[in-house]
N, C-alpha and C positions, 0 to 999 in steps of 0.2 A: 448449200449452207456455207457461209465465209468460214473461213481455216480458225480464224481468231478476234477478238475485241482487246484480248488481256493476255499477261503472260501467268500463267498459272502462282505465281511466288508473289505478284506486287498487289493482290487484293489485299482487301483489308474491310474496317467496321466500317470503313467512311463510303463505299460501294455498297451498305445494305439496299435491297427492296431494287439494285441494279440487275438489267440485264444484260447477261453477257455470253459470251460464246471462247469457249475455251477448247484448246487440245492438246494433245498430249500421249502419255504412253500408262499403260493399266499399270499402277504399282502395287496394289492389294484389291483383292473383294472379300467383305464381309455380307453376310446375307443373317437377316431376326426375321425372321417370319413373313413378311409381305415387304419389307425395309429391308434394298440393300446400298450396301455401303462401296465408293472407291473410291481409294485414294487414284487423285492424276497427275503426273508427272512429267515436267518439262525441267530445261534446264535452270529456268528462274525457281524452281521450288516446287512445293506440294499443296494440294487442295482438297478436299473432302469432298464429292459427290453424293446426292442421296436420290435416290431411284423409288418414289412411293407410287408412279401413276404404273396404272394396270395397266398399260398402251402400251407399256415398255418393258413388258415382263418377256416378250419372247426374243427383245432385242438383247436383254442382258443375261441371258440364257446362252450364248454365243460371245460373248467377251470372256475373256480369257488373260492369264496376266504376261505383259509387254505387248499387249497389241497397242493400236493406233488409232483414238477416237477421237470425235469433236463432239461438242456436248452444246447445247443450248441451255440455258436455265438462271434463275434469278439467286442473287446471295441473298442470306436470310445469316441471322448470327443467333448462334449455339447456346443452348441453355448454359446456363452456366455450370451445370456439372460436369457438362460435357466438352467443356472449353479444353483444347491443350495448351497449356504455357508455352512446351517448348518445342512449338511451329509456330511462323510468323505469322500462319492464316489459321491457328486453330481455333479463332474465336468467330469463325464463319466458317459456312458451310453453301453449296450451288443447291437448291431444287433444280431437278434435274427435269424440261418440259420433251426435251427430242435428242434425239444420241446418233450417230452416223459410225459405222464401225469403219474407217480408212483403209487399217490392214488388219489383217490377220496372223497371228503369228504361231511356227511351230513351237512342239515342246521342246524348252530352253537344253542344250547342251551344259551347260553349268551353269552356277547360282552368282546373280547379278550382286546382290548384297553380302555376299559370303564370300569372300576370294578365298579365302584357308579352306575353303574345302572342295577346292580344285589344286592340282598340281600347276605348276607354273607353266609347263607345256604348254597344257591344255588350254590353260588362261588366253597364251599368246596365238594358240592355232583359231581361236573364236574371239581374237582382240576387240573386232568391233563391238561385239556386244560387254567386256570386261569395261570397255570404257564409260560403259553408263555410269558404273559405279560413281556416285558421288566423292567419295575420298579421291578419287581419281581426276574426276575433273575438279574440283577444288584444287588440287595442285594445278592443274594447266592454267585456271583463272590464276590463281595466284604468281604462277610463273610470267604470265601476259602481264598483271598489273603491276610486278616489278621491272619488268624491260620496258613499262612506260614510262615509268618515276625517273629511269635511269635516261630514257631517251627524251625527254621535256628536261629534267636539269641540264643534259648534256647541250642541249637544242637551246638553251637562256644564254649559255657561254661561249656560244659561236661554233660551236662544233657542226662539224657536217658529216653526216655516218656514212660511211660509203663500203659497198660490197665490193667483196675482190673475186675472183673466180675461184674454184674450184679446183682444176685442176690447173699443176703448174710443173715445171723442171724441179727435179728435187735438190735439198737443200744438204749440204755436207755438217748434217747434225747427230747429237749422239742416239736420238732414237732410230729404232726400223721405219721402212717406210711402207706404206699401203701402196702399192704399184697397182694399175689399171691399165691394161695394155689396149693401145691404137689401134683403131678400126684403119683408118686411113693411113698408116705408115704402119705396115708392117715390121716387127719383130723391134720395135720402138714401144715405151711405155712412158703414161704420165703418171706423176706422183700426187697423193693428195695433200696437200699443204702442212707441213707441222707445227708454224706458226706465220705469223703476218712479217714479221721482219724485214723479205724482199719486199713489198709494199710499202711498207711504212716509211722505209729509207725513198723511194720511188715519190711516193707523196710531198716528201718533206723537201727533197730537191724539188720538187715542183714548183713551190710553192704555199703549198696546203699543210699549213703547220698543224694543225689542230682539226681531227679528225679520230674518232672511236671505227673501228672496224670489225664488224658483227661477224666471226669466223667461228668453224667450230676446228676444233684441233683433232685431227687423224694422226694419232701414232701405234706403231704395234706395241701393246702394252709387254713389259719384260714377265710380268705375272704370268699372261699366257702362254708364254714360252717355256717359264718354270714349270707348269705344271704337264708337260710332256716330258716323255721319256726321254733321256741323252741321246738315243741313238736317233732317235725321230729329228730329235731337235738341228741335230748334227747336217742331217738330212737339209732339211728346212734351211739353216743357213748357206750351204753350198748352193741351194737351188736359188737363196735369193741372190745370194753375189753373183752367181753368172747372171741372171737377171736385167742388177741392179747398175752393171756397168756402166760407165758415162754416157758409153758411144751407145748406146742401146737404149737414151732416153733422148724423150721428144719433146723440149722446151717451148711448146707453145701454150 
């Protein structure tokens, strides 16, 4: 069976009486009597499946919720009591003709829809699965579609975005630095950047006036060091200044 026709989210009335071939991941089952019900989920959105053929009673007996199915079946649109407003496909619904179960999935470590009622540990030790969350990925969409807006105006005005590396010699600023010590030059350490500055000035003699530079900023926040004890902290600084020495960093 093909993987897909549609992305679960862009149906609509205007696809009635269509066939189509959708997949995606089990988001709820409802079961009335001989009728069952499931929502399926991808990242374009939600769609209603409805399971009436007796051919497919022992195949939905074996789904389970976040597994991984494809579904064949035709959109047909929803009486109207059963319409929901606020889904963009609730006014349709797939007859479901043949289903393929992809994967299988164990019982869930924590609740995909419910982040509060996991500890934040927890969350982060089973990330993969925490990022289905919708609210979650709605921020990364939205993060993406404002570093486009920013990179198309920037990209009208002659800008040219240029990446700088990573590591670099560190810079005589007032924050801590993140040291990373050299595989290849022993008892030598690089620093991760605290801002673009030595580049920028590098660009600008260059020639390359005008240039946005995608960095992300590494400094040891002073918050965390507040929150240790003095003696610790005390510690912690001696070990970074012998460390942090000039002659003990590797400028490449």
């Amino acid at each position: 069976m093909k993987f897909r026709t549609h992305k679960c989210g862009e149906l609509s009335t205007g696809n009635i009486k269509d066939s189509v071939i959708l997949s995606g991941w089990v988001h709820s089952i409802r079961t009335h009597g001989k009728i069952t019900f499931i929502d399926l989920r991808d990242r374009f959105g939600l769609i209603q499946l409805v399971f009436q053929s007796e051919s497919l009673t022992s195949i939905i007996k074996k789904i389970s919720l976040e597994d991984v199915i494809t579904i064949e079946g035709k959109v047909s649109e929803r009486e109207d009591s059963l319409k929901n407003p606020n889904l963009s496909t609730g006014s349709i619904e797939i007859i479901v003709k043949s289903c393929e179960i992809i994967n299988s999935t164990n019982p869930l470590p924590l609740s995909i829809h419910d982040r509060e009622s996991s500890s934040e540990e927890h969350r982060l030790k089973y990330r993969y699965l925490e990022l289905r969350n919708k609210s979650l990925q709605n921020n990364l969409i939205i993060r993406h579609q404002t570093t486009q807006v920013v990179r198309n105006y920037l990209s009208k005005l002659d800008f040219i975005e240029i990446e700088t590396p990573i590591l670099m010699k560190s810079t005589p600023e007032g924050a801590r630095d993140y040291l990373v010590p050299s595989r290849v030059h022993k008892g030598k350490f690089y620093a991760l950047p605290q801002s673009p500055q030595m580049y920028k000035q590098l660009f600008m003699v260059s020639g390359i006036m005008i240039f946005p530079v995608p960095r992300s900023c590494s400094t040891l926040s002073s918050m965390v060091v507040r929150s240790r004890r003095w003696r610790n902290r005390r510690s912690r600084h001696r070990f970074m200044s012998s460390i942090a020495s000039p002659v003990n960093r590797c400028g490449r």
